[in-house]
DOSEZA-227942 format. One record per atom (N, C-alpha, C, O): z, y, x. Coordinates in steps of 0.1 Angstrom, whole numbers, plus 5000, padded with zeros to 4 digits. Each point is the difference from the previous one (the first is absolute). Layout:
ZYX ...
//
This chain:
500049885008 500050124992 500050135009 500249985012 499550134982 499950105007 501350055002 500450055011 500249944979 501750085003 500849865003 499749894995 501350125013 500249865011 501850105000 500250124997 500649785006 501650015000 500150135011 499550025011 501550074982 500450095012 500149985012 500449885000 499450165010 500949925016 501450085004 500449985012 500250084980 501150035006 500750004981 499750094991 501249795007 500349994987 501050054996 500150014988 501150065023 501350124996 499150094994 500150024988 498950045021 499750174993 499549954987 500350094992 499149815002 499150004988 501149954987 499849994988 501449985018 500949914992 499749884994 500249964989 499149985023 499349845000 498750004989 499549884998 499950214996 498850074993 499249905007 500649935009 497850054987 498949995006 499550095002 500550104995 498149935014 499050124999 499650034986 500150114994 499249744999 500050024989 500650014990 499450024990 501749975008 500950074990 500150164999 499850084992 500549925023 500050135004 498950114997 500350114995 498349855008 499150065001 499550024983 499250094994 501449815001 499549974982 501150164994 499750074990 501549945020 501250094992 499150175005 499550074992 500649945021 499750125005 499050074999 499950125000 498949754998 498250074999 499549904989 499449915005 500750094982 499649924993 498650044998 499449914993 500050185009 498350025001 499549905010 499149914999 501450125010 499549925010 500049904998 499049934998 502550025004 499949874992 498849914989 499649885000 500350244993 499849914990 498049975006 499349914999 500550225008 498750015005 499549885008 498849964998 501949985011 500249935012 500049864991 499149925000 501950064993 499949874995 498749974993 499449895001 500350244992 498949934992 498949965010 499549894999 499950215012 499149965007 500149865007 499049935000 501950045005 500649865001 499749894991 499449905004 500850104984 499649894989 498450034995 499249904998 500350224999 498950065001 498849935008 499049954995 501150055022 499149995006 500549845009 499349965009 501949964987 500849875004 498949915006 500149965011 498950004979 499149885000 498950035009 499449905005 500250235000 499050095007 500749935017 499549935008 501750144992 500749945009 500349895008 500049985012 500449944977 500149885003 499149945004 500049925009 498850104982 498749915008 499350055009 499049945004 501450195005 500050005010 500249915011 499149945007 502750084994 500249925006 499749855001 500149925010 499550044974 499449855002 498949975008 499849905007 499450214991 498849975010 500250035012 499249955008 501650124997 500350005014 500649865006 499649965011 501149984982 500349875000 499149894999 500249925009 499250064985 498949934995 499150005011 499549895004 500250245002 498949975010 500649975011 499349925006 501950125002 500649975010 500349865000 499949955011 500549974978 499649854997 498549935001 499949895007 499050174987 498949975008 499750005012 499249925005 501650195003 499550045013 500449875010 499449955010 502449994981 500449895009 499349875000 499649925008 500550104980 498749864999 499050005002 499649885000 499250225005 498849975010 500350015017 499349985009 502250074991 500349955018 500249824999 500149945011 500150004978 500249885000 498849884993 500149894996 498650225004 498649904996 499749915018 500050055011 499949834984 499849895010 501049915003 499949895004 501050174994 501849884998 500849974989 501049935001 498550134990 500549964983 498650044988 499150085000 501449804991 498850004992 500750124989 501150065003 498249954985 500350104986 501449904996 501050064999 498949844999 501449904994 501249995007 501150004995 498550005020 501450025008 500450184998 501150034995 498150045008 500650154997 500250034989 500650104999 499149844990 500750024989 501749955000 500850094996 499649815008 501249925001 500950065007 501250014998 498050055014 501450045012 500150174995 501050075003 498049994991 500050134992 501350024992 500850105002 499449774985 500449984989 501549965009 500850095000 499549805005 501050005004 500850085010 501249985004 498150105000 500750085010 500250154992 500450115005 499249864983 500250184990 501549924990 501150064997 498649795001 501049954992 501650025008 500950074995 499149885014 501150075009 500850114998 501149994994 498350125009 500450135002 500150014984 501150044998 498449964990 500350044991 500849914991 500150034988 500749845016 501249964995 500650035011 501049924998 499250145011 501350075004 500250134996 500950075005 497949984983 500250164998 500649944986 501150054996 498549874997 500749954988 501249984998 500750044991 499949865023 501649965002 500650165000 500950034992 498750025014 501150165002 499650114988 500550124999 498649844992 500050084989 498949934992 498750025000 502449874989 499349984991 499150074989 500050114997 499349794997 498950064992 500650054985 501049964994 498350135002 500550074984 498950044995 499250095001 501149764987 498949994994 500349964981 501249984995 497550004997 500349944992 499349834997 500249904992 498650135019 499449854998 499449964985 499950074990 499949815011 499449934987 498849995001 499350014989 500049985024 498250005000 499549915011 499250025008 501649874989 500049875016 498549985000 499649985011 499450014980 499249954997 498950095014 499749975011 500150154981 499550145004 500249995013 499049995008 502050004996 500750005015 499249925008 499450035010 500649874983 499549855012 498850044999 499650035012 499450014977 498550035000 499850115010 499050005007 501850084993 499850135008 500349965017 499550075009 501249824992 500349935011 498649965010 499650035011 499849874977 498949935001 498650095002 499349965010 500350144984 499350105003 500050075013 499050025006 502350014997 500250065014 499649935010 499450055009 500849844992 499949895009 498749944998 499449955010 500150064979 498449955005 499750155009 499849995012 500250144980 499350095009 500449985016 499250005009 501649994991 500850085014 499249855009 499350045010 500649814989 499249915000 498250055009 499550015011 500050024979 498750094998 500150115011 499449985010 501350104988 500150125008 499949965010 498950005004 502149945004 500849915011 498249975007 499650055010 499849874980 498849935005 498750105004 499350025010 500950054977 498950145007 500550075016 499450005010 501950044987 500350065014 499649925012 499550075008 500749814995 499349925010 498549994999 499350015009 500449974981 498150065005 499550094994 499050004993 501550095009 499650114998 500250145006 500949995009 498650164992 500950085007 501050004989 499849954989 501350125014 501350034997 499450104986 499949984988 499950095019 499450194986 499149864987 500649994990 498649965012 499249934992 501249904992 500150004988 500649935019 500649904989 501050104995 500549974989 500050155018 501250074988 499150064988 500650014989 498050035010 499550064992 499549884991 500450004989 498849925015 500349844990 501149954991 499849954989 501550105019 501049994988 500550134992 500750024991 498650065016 500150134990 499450024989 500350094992 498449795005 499250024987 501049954988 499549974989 502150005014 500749984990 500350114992 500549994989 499150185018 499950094989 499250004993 500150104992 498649835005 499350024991 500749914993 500850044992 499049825010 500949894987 501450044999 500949925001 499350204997 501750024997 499050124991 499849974988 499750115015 499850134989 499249894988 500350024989 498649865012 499549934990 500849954992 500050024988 501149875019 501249934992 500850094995 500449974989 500250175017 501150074995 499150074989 500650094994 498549905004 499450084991 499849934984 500050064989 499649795015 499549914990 501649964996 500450034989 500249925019 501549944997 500950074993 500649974990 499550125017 501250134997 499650134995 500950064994 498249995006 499550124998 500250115009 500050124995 500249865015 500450115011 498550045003 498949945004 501450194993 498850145000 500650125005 500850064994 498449995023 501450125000 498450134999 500150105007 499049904987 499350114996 498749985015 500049985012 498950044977 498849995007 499650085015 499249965008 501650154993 499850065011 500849915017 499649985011 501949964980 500749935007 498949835004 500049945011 499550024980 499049915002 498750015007 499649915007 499550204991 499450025008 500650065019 499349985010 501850084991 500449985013 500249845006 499749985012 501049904980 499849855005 498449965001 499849915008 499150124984 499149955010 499750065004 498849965002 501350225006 499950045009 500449885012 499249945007 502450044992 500749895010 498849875004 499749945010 499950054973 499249835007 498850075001 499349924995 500350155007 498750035003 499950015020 499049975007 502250074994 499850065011 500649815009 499449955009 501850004986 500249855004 498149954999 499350005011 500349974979 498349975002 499550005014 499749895006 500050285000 499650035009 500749965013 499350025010 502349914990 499649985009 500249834999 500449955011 499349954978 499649905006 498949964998 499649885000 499550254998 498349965000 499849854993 499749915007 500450094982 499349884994 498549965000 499250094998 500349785006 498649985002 499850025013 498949965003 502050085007 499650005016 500849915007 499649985011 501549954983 501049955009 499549885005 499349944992 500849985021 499649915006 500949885000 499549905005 501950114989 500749944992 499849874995 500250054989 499649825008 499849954990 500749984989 501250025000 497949934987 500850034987 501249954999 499949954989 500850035013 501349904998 500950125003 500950044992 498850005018 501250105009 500450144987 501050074996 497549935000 500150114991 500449974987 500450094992 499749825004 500449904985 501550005007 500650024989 500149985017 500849965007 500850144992 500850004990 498750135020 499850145000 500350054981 501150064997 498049894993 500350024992 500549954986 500050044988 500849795022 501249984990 501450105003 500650074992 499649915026 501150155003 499850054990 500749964990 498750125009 499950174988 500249944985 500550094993 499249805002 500349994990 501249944995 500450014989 500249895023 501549994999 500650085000 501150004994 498550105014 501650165006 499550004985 500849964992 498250085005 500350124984 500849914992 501150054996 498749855000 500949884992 501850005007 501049974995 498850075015 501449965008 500850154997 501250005001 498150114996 500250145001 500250034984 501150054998 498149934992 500650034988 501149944994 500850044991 499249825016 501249914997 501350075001 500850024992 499150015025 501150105002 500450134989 501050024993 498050045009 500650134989 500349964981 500150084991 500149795010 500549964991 501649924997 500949994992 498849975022 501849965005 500850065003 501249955000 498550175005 500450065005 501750084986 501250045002 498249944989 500850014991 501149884997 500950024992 499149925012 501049844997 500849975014 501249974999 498250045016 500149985014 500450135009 499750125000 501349805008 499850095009 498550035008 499049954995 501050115014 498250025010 500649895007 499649904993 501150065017 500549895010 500249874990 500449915007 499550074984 500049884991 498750024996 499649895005 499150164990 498949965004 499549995009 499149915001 501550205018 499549955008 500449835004 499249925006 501850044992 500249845000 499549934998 499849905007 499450134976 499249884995 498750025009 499849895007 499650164996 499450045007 500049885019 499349925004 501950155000 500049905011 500549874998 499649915008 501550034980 500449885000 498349915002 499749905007 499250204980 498749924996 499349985019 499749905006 500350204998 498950015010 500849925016 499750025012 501949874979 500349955013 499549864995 499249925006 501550074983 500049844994 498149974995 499749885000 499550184997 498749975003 499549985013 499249905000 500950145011 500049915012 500749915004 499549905006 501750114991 500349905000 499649844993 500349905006 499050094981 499749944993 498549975010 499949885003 499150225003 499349975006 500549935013 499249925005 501450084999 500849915015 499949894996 499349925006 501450044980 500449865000 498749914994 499849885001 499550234992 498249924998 499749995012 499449895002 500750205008 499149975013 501549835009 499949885002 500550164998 501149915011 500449864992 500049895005 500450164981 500349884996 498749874994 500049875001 498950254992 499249954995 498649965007 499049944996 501350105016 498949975008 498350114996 499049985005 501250104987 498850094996 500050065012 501150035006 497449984999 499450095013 500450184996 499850074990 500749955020 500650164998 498950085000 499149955008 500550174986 498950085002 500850185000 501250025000 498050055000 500050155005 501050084988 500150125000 500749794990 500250064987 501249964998 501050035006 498849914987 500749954987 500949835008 501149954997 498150015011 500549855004 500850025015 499050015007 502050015000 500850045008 500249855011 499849884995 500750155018 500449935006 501350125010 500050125005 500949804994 501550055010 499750085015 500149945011 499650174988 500350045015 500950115004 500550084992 499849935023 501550055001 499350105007 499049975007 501450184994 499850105011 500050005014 501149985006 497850035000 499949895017 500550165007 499750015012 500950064984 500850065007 501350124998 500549994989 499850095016 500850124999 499250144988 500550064991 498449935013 499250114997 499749944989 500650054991 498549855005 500149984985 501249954993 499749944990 501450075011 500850034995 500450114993 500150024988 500150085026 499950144992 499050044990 500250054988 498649935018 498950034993 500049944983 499550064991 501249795009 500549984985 501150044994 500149974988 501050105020 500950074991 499850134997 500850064992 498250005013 499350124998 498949974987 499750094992 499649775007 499450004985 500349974991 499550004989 501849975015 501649944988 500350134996 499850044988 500750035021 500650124993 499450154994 500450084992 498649915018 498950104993 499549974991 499750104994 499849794998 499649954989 501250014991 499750044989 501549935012 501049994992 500350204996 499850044989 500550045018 499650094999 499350074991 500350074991 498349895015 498450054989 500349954987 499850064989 500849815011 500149924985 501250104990 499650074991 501249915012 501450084995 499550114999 500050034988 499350085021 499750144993 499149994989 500250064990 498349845014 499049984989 501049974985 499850094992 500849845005 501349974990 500250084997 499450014989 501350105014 500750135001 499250084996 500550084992 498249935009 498950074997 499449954984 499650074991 500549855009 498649964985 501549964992 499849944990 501550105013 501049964991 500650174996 501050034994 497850065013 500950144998 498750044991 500250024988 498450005016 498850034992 499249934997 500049885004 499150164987 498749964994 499449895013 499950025012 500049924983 498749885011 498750095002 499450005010 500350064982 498250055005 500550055008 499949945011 501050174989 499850135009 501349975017 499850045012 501449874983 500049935015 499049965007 499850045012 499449884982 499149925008 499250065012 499949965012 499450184981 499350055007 500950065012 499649985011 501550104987 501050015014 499949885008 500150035012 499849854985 499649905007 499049975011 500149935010 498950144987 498350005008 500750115018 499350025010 502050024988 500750045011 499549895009 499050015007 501749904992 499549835009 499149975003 500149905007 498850154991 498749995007 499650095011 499149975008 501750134993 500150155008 500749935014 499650005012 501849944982 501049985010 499249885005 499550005012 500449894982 498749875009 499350015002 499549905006 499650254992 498650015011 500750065015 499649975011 501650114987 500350055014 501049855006 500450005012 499849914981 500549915014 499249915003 500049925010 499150094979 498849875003 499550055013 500049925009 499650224993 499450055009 500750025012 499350035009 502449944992 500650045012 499849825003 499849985012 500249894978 499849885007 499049975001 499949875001 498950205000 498949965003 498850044993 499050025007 500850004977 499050014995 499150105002 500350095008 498849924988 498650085003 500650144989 500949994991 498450175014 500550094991 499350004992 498849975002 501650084984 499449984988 498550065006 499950055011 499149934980 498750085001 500150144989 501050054994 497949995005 500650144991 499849944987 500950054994 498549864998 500349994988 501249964998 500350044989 500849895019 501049975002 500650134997 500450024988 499750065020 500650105005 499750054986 500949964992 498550095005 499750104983 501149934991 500950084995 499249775003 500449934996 501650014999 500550024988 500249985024 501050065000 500550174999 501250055000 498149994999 500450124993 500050004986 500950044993 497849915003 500449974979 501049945000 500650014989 500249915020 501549964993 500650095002 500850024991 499350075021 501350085002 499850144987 500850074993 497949905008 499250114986 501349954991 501050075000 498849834995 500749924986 501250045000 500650074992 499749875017 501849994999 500550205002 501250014996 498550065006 500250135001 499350064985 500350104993 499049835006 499450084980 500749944993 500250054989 500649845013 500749944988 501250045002 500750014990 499750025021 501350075003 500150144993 500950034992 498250045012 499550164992 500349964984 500950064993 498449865003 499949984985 501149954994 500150054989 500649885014 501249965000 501350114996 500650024989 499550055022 500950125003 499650134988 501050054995 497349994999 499850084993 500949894986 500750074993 499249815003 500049934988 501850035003 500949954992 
//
């Protein structure tokens, strides 16, 4: 929060800032908070995507030593960790009653993040985050057909400003790619939207760290289920879905997987935080941020720099997210 406990609690008569600041400047107050709940979900999916891509960035230091199935597992278990020790020291407050929803929302995340996982290894980094970014279009189609979420035509034409400009930069019809990788490319996008509206529906029953759960319990115990088809069952492991046991052959991939444990866990919990504070169309497109932040690490680990259709490309998003912001603020 913005107003945070006095630091010296004699002078305040053990007050908070915010109590304080609620008694002494209640304009402000009241100014401050609202911009806070006002602009929350804008925020938050910021920081998701700053997470999100810094989770990409660790998993293409790790294309050639783990498949999409193993980085899914040691992802999921290494976010499960750290967030049942945030649970033990401050349980959840909730009202529940949506186990169903939960597990489905589980199951969605984990096919995408699956998918993703796989693009990111063949793919550049900027291209598979923007592959799973076409979940803002099937979130403005479904939240539209499902729910009726409509935030005004000017606010819609700024999101396909956003995909217009994602388009440009994964040049459809040129990619050298084959089709699989890209089928791959666009179940991601249509799980996250399935995984994303879910959320802003639970979000009313759940804590955010009790969906982020279902979320990792799904994306440990599905590899796991693939281990024991591959080890127990004798099925030949492949690039996906079918897993075989391997251990980190050193120091550095270690770190390098507690950095896609936790930066992922991170991106997840804010993304939560986000589509549980606003509208799904208009988060989403704060989203297309992720493609900005994974073209600049793709490019510090190696990738080629965008071309200029690219480059145009990324500006219709930063276009978007700044017109919806404007429109937003006038509404």
């Amino acid at each position: 929060m913005f107003f945070q406990k006095a630091s010296n609690p004699r002078e305040s008569g053990g007050a908070s800032c915010e109590a304080l600041a609620r008694r002494d400047h209640p304009e402000l107050y009241t100014f401050v908070s609202a911009m806070q709940k006002k602009y929350a979900g804008i925020y938050f999916m910021l920081l998701a995507a700053l997470g999100f891509s810094t989770m990409g960035a660790a998993a293409k230091l790790l294309k050639g030593d783990f498949n999409a199935g193993q980085l899914v597992f040691y992802r999921n278990a290494v976010g499960l960790v750290f967030l049942m020790i945030g649970l033990l020291f401050k349980p959840p407050v909730q009202t529940g009653g949506k186990l169903g929803w939960l597990a489905f929302r589980g199951l969605m995340g984990t096919t995408a993040l699956y998918t993703l996982l796989y693009c990111i290894l063949h793919m550049p980094l900027g291209t598979a985050m923007t592959y799973n970014l076409t979940s803002a279009l099937f979130i403005a189609v479904f939240g539209f057909i499902f729910f009726g979420d409509y935030h005004g035509h000017r606010v819609t034409l700024a999101v396909i400003l956003g995909f217009l400009g994602m388009l440009m930069i994964y040049k459809p019809g040129f990619s050298s790619s084959p089709w699989y990788d890209h089928f791959a490319g666009l179940i991601s996008g249509i799980t996250s939207a399935i995984a994303y509206l879910t959320v802003g529906r639970l979000s009313k029953y759940y804590d955010s760290r009790i969906i982020v759960l279902s979320f990792l319990l799904s994306g440990v115990i599905l590899p796991s289920i693939s281990l024991w088809v591959h080890h127990g069952l004798g099925v030949p492991a492949n690039d996906l879905f079918v897993i075989a046991w391997k251990w980190p052959d050193s120091i550095q991939q270690w770190i390098i997987i507690l950095v896609l444990g936790v930066t992922a866990l991170f991106g997840q919990y804010f993304v939560t935080r986000a589509y549980g504070s606003d509208k799904p169309g208009l988060v989403s497109a704060i989203g297309y941020s992720n493609i900005v932040f994974s073209l600049i690490f793709g490019l510090i680990l190696g990738d080629a720099f965008p071309d200029w259709l690219s480059f145009i490309g990324i500006l219709c998003i930063i276009s978007s997210g700044i017109i919806i912001s404007v429109l937003k603020k006038k509404s």
